[in-house]
BAKE-890348 format. One record per residue: residue number from 0; residue in three letters; chain; x negated, y negated, z negated of N, C-alpha, C, O in turn. Coordinates in Angstrom, 3 decimals. Each point is the difference from the previous one (the first is absolute). Layout:
<recs>
+------+------+-------+----------+----------+----------+----------+----------+----------+----------+----------+----------+----------+----------+----------+
| resi | resn | chain |      nxx |      nyy |      nzz |     caxx |     cayy |     cazz |      cxx |      cyy |      czz |      oxx |      oyy |      ozz |
+------+------+-------+----------+----------+----------+----------+----------+----------+----------+----------+----------+----------+----------+----------+
|  NUM |  Ala |     A |        X |        Y |        Z |        X |        Y |        Z |        X |        Y |        Z |        X |        Y |        Z |
...
+------+------+-------+----------+----------+----------+----------+----------+----------+----------+----------+----------+----------+----------+----------+
</recs>
This chain:
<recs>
+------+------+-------+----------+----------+----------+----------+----------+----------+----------+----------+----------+----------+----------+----------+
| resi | resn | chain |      nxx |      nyy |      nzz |     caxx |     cayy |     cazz |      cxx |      cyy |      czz |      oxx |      oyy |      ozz |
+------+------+-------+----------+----------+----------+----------+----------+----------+----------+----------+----------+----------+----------+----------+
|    0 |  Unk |     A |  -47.304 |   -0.518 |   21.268 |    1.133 |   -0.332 |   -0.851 |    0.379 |    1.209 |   -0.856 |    0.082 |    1.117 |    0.510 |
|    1 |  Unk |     A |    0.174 |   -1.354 |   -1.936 |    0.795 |    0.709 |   -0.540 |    0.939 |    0.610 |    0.359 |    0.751 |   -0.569 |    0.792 |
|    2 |  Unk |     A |   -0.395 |    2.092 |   -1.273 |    1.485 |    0.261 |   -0.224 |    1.153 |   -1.087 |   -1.014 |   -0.235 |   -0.497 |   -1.101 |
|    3 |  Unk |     A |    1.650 |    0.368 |    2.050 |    0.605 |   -0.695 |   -0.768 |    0.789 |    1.479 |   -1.003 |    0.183 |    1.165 |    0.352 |
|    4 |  Unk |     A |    0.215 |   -2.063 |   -2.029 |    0.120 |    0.964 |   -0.546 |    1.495 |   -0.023 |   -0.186 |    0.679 |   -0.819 |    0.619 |
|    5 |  Unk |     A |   -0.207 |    1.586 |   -1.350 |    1.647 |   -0.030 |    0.113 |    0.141 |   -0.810 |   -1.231 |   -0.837 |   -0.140 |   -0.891 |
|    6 |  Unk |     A |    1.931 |   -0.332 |    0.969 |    0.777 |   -0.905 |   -1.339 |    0.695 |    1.155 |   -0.976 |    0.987 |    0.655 |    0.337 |
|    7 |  Unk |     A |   -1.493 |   -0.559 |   -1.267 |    0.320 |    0.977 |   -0.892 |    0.910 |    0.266 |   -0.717 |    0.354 |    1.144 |   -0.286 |
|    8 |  Unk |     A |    0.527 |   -2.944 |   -0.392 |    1.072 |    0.044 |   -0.351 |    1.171 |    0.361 |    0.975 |    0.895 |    0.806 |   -0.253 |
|    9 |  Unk |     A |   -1.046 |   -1.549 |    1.444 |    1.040 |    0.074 |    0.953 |    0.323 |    1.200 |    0.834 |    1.050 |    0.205 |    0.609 |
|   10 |  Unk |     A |   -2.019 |    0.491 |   -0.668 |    0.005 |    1.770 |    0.408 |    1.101 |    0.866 |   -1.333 |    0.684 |    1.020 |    0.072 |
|   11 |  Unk |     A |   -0.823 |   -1.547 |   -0.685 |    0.367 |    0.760 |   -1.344 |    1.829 |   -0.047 |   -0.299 |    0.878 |    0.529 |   -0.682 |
|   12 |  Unk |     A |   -1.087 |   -1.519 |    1.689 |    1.890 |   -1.028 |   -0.005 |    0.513 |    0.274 |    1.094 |    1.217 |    0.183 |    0.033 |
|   13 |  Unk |     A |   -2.188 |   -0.055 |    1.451 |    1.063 |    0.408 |    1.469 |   -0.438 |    1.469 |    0.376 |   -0.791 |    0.731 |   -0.597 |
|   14 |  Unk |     A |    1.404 |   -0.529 |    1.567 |   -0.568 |    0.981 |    0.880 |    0.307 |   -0.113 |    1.250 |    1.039 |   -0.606 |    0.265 |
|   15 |  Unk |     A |   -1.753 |    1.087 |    0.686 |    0.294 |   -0.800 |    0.944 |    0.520 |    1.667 |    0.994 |   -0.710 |    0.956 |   -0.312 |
|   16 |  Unk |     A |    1.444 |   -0.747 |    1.023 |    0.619 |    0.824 |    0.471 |   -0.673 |    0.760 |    1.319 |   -1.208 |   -0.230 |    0.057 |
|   17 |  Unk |     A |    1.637 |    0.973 |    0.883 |   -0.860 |    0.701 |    0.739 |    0.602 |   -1.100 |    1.569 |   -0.558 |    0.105 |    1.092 |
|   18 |  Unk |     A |    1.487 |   -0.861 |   -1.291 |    0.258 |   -0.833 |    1.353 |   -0.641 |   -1.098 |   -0.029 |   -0.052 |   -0.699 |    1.012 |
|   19 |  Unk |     A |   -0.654 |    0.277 |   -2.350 |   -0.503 |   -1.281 |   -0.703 |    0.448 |   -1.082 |   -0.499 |   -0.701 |   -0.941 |   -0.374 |
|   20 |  Unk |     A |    2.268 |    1.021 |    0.321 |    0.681 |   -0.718 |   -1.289 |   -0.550 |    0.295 |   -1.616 |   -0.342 |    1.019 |   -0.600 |
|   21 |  Unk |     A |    0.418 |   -2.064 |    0.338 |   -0.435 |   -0.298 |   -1.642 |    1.266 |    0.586 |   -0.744 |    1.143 |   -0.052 |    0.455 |
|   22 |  Unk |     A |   -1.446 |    0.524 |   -1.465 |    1.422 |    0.464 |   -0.952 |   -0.733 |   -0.579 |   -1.384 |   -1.168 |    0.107 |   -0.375 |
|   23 |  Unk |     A |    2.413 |   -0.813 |   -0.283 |   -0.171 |   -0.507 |   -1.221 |    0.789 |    0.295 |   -1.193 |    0.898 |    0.794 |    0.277 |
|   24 |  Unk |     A |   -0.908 |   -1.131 |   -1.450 |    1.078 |    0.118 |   -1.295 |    0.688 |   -1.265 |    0.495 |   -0.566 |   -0.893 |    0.631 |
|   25 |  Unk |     A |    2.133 |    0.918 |   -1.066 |    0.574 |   -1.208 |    0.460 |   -0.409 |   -0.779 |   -1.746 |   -0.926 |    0.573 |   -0.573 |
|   26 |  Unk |     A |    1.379 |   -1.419 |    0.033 |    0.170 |   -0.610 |   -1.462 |    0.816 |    0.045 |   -0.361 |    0.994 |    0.350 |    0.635 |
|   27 |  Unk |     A |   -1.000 |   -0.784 |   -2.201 |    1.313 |   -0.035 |   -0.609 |    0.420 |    1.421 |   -0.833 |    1.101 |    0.065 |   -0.547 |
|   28 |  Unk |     A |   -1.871 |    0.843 |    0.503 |    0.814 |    1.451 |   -0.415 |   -1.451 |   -0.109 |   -1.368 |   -0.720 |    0.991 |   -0.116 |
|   29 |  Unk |     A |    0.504 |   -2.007 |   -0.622 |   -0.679 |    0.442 |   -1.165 |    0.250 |    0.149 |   -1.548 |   -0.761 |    0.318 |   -0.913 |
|   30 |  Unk |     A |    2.192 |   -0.683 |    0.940 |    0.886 |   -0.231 |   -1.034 |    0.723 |   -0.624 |    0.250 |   -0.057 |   -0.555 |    1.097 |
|   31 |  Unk |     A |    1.455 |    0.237 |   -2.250 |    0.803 |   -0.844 |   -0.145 |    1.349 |    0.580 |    1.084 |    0.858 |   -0.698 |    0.539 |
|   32 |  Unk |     A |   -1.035 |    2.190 |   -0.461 |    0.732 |    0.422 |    1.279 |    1.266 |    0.333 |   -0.357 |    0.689 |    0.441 |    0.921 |
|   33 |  Unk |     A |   -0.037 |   -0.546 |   -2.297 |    1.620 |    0.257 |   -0.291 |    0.769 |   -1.578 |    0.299 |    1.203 |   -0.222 |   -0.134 |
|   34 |  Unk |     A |   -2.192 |   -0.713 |    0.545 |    1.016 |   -1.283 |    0.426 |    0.010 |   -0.088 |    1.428 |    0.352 |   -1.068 |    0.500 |
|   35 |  Unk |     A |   -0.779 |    2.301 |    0.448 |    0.212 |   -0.281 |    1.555 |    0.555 |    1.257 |    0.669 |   -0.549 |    1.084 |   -0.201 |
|   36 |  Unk |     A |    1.540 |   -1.187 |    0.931 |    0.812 |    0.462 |    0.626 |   -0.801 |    1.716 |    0.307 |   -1.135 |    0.394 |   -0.268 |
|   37 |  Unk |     A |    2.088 |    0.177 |    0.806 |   -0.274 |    1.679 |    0.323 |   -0.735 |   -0.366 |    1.087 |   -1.005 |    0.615 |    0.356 |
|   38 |  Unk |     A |    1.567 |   -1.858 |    0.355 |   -0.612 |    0.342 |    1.727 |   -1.395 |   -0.795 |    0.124 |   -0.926 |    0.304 |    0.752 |
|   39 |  Unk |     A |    0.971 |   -1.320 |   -1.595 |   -1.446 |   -0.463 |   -0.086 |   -0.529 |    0.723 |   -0.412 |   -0.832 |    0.443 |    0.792 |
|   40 |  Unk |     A |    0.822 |    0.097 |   -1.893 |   -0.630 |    1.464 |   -0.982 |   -1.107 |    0.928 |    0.853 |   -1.185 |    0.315 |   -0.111 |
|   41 |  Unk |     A |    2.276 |   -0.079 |    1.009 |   -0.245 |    0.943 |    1.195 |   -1.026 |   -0.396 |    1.062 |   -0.708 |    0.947 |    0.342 |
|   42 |  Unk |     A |    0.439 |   -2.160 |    0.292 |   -0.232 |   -0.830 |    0.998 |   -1.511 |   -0.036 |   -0.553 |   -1.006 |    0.260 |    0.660 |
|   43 |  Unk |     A |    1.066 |   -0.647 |   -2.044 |   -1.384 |   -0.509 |   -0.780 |   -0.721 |    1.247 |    0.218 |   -1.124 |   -0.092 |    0.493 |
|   44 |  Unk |     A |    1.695 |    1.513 |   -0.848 |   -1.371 |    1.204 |   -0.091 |   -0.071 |    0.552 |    1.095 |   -0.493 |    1.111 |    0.190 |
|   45 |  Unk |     A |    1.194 |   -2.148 |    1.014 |   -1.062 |    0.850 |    1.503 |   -0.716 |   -1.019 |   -0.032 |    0.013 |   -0.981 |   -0.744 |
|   46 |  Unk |     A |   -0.833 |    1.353 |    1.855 |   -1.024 |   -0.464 |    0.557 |    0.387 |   -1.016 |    1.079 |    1.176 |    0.072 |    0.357 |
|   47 |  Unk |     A |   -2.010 |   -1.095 |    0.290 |    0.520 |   -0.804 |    0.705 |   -1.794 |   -0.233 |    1.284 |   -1.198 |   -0.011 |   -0.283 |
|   48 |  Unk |     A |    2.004 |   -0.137 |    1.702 |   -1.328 |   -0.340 |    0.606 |    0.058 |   -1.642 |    0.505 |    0.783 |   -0.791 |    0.526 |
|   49 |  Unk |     A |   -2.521 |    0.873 |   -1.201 |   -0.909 |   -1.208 |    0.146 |    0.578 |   -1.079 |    1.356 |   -0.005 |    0.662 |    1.037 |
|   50 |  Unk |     A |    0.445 |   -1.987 |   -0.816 |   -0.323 |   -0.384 |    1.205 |   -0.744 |   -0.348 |    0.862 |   -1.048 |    0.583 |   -0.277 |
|   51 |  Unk |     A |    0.841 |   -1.335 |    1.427 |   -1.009 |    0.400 |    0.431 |   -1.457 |   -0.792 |   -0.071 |   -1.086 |    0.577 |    0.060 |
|   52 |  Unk |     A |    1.285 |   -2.143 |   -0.212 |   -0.979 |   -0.642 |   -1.143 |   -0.774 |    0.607 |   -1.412 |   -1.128 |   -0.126 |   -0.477 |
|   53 |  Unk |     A |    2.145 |    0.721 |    0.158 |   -0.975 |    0.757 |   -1.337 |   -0.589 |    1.158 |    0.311 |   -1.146 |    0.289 |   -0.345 |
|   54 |  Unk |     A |    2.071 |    0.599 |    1.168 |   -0.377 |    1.767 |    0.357 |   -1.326 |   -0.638 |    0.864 |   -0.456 |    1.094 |    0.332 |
|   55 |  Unk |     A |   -0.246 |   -1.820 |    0.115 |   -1.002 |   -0.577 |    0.863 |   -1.342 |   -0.195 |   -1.201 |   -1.154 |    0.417 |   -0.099 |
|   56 |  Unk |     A |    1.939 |   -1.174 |   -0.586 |   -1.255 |   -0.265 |   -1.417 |   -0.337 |    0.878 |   -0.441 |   -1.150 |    0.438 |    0.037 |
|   57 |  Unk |     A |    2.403 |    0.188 |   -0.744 |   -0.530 |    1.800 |   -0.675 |   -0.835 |    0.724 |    0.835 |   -1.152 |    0.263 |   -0.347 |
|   58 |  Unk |     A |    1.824 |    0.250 |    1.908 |   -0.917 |    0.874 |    0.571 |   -1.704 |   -0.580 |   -0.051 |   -0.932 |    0.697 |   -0.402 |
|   59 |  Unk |     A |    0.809 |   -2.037 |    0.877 |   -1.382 |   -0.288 |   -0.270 |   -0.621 |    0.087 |   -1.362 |   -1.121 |    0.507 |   -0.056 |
|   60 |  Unk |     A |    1.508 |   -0.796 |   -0.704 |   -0.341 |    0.433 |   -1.730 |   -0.649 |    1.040 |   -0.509 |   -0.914 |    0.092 |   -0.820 |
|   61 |  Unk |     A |    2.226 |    1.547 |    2.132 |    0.252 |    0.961 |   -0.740 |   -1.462 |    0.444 |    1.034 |   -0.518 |    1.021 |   -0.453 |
|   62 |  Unk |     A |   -0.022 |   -1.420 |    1.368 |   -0.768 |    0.141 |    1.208 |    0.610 |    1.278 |    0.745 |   -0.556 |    1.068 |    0.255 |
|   63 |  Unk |     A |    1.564 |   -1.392 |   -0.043 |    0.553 |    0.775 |    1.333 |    0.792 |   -0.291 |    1.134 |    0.219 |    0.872 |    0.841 |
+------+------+-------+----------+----------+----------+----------+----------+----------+----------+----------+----------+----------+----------+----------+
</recs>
């Protein structure tokens, strides 16, 4: 069997942490940002972790 290879886009978008939670961009912070609040503002440019249905997909994707 082959090596499986990594997903290239989706490496490029998470990272996956040293406990093995997925970390992602949350959405919403690509414009249009003087019509939403300070605290959404705020909320949008952290980061948010994966749950655990998806952090499962990614890690296999990311092959780790």
């Amino acid at each position: 069997m082959p090596k499986q290879k990594t997903h290239k886009g989706l490496s490029k978008r998470v990272k996956v942490t040293a406990t093995g939670k997925v970390k992602s961009h949350r959405s919403g912070d690509g414009h249009l940002m003087s019509s939403k609040n300070a605290k959404r503002r705020r909320r949008v440019s952290s980061k948010t972790i994966m749950t655990n249905k998806m952090a499962n997909t990614a890690k296999i994707k990311l092959c780790k």
